[in-house]
C-alpha positions, 0 to 999 in steps of 0.5 A, a space after each residue: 845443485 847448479 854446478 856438477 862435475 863428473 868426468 868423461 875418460 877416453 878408451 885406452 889406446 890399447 888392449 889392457 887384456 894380458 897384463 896383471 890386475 893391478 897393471 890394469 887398474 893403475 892405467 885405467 886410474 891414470 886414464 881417468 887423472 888426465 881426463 878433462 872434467 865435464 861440468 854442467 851448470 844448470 839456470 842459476 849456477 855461476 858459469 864463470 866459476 865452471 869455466 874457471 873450474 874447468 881451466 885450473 884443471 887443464 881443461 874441460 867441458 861447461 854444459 849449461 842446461 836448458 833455460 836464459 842465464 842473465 848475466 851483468 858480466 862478460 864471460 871469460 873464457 880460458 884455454 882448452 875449455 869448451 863451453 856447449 849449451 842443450 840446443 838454442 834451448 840454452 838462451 844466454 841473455 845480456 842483462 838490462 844496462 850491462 853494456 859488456 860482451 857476452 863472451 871473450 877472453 884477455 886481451 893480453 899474452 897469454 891468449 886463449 888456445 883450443 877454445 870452443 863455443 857450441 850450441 848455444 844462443 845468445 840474446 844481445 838484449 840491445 834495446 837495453 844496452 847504451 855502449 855499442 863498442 862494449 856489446 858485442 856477443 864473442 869478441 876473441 883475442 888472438 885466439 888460436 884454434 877456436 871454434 864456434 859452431 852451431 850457434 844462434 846470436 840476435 838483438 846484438 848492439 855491437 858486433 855479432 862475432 869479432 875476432 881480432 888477432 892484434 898483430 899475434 900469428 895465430 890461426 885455425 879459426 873456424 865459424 860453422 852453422 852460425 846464425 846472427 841476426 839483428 845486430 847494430 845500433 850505432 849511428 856513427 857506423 863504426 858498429 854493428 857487422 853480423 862476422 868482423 874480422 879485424 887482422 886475421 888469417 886463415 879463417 873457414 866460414 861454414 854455412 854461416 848466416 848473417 840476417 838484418 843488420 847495421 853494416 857489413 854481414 861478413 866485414 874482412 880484414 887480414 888474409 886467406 878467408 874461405 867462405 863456404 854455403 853461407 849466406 847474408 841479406 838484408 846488411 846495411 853495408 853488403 854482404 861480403 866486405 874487405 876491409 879497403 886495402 887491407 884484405 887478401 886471400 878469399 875464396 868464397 864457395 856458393 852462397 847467397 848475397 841478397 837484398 842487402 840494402 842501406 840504411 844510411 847512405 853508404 854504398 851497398 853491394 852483395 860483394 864489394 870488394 875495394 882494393 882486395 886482392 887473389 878473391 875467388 868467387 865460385 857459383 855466388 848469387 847476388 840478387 835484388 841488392 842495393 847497388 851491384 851483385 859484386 862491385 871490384 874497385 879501387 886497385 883490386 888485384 887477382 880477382 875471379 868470378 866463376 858461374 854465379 847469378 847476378 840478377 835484378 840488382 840496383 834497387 836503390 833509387 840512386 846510387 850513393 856517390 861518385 864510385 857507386 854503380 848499379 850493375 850485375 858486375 861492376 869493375 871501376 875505379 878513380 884511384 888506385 886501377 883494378 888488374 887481372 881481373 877473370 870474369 868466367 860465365 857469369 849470369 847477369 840478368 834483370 827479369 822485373 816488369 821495370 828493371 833496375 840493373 843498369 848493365 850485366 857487366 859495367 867496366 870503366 877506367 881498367 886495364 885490357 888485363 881483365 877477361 870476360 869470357 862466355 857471359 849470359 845477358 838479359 833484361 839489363 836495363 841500359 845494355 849488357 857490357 858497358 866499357 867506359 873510359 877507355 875501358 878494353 876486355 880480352 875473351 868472348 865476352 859477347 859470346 851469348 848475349 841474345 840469349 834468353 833466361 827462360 826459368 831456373 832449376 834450383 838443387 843442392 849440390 853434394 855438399 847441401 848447398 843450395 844452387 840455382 841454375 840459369 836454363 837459356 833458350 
């Protein structure tokens, strides 16, 4: 058969030992009742029939087997259903000229609540596709309480993961052990972001990937956005990019942003952050971008960077525009001024036979409420602190500029992230 049911009853949440027989028969009759079913579908089953299955029933579990289910037709999925493959073993394809999403839901009240999608992969199949604002591969609406995990996306023509809120307060959105890689084809760059959030809240990335795509690895927009362990290379548009002015409350956790270089002309930094406000980068390495390590500009409020290495940026053979720079850390603006801005022992090195980092840490048309405290500087190919246009900083920031980065020590931290540390003599 290509869909089975059976159920999977939870233990009692107490020791039946004591009561009649027939007592403990009714409870273990109930517990079994209000179980959700679990459904496996194996290649050639119909995977929306289980998931609809599984909904009339007021939730369950869909098990897709081993193997690539085509499909034609987006998948819908419905509260409190849970939709886990056999491992990226589990292969859901996009079929030739569907020019739809993989995965999502309504996009009107009532919206999906305790959702979730696991182990699993997705093949976008975007040679095959013509409409880049119909594939993406999970695009949720308002879905309160959803979770991705462990899953592999790639040849994606639209986004790889959106979620937009529409308005709608909900939150517990949580992104864990995704990979996306190869997504975007799309030349008027409104497509094509590995992670797009569109008026969210309250977002956990955990040892998220974004690899080779058209525009932003993680695009945010909303607010309160944690980032932890992940990693984007090689995006078209930077690796970590609010929305400009739309964005507020970020935290990002270790992590790598390198290599992010554009594919047509638009700036291109491993963090940039227009007009975002209360961003925390801590112990992020931004190395071998386009542009700068992490650029701050037009009107960023309540931004802090502490530790990180910012290293041999600025490989592009020029910088795209008036507002672009080439440095470790660049915190500029021509409208709208950057404020309280903290710049905690950053290291901002170049050591290529040429460099192409302009500066360790380039501040120009901002206010002396930014600090630079106790940086590391080497190699920089024009200097090590460049303050222009009246540009002042509060702190030590000249405190180790002689100094010389000698090598590296790389470990993981207790979380498994990997971390590379400067070693200065």
């Amino acid at each position: 058969m290509a869909i089975t049911e059976t159920y999977r009853p939870r233990p009692l949440p107490f020791d039946l030992a004591g009561l009649p027989a027939y007592v403990q028969d009714e409870f273990r009759r109930l517990s079994l009742l209000h179980q959700p079913s679990v459904l496996t579908v194996e290649v050639g089953g119909d995977i929306q029939v289980a998931i609809d299955t599984a909904a009339d029933a007021g939730g369950g579990e869909v098990v897709l087997g081993v193997g690539t289910f085509e499909i034609s037709e987006t998948l819908i999925m419905a509260s409190n259903v849970t939709l886990t493959g056999s491992g990226y073993g589990t292969v859901i394809k996009l079929a030739d000229g569907a020019n739809v999403k993989v995965i999502s839901n309504t996009n009107a009240a009532p919206y999906v609540d305790n959702v979730t999608v696991r182990r699993l992969a997705i093949d976008g199949n975007r040679t095959n596709q013509t409409a880049a604002q119909e594939c993406t591969a999970i695009k949720f609406y308002s879905a309160q309480d959803a979770l991705i995990d462990d899953v592999l996306i790639y040849e994606v023509m639209g986004h790889g993961i959106h979620f937009n809120n529409l308005g709608e307060e909900v939150d517990g959105q949580r992104l864990s052990r995704v990979t996306i890689r190869g997504v975007g084809d799309d030349v008027d760059g409104t497509f094509g972001s590995c992670f797009a959030m569109t008026d969210t809240k309250d977002v956990i990335f955990d040892s998220c990937y974004a690899y080779d795509c058209y525009k932003a690895g993680f695009r945010l927009s909303g607010r309160d956005f944690v980032l932890n362990g992940c990693i984007a290379k090689t995006c078209g548009n930077g690796g970590i990019v609010p929305v400009s002015g739309d964005c507020e409350g970020v935290t990002v956790n270790g992590g790598f942003f390198c290599d992010n270089s554009p594919s047509t002309p638009w700036p291109c930094d491993g963090i940039r952050l227009v007009g975002a406000k209360r961003v925390v980068l801590n112990g992020v390495t931004c190395t071998g971008n386009a542009d700068c390590g992490v650029a701050i500009l037009q009107g960023g409020e309540e931004i802090e960077i502490n530790g990180g290495i910012f290293r041999n940026n600025g490989q592009s053979a020029d910088a795209v525009g008036a507002t672009q720079r080439r440095s470790g850390i660049a915190v500029f603006s021509t409208s709208g001024l950057n404020a309280r801005i903290q710049i905690n022992a950053p290291t901002c090195i170049d050591d290529q036979a040429t460099p192409t980092q302009d500066y360790g840490i380039e501040i120009d048309n901002t206010p002396s409420d930014t600090s630079v405290w106790n940086p590391v500087y080497s190699g920089n190919e024009l200097g090590t602190l460049a303050l222009l246009n009246g540009s002042t900083v509060n702190g030590a920031h000249s405190a180790l500029a002689a100094e010389t980065v000698t090598g590296y020590i790389t470990f993981n931290d207790a979380s498994g992230t990997p971390r590379k540390l400067a070693v200065v003599s």
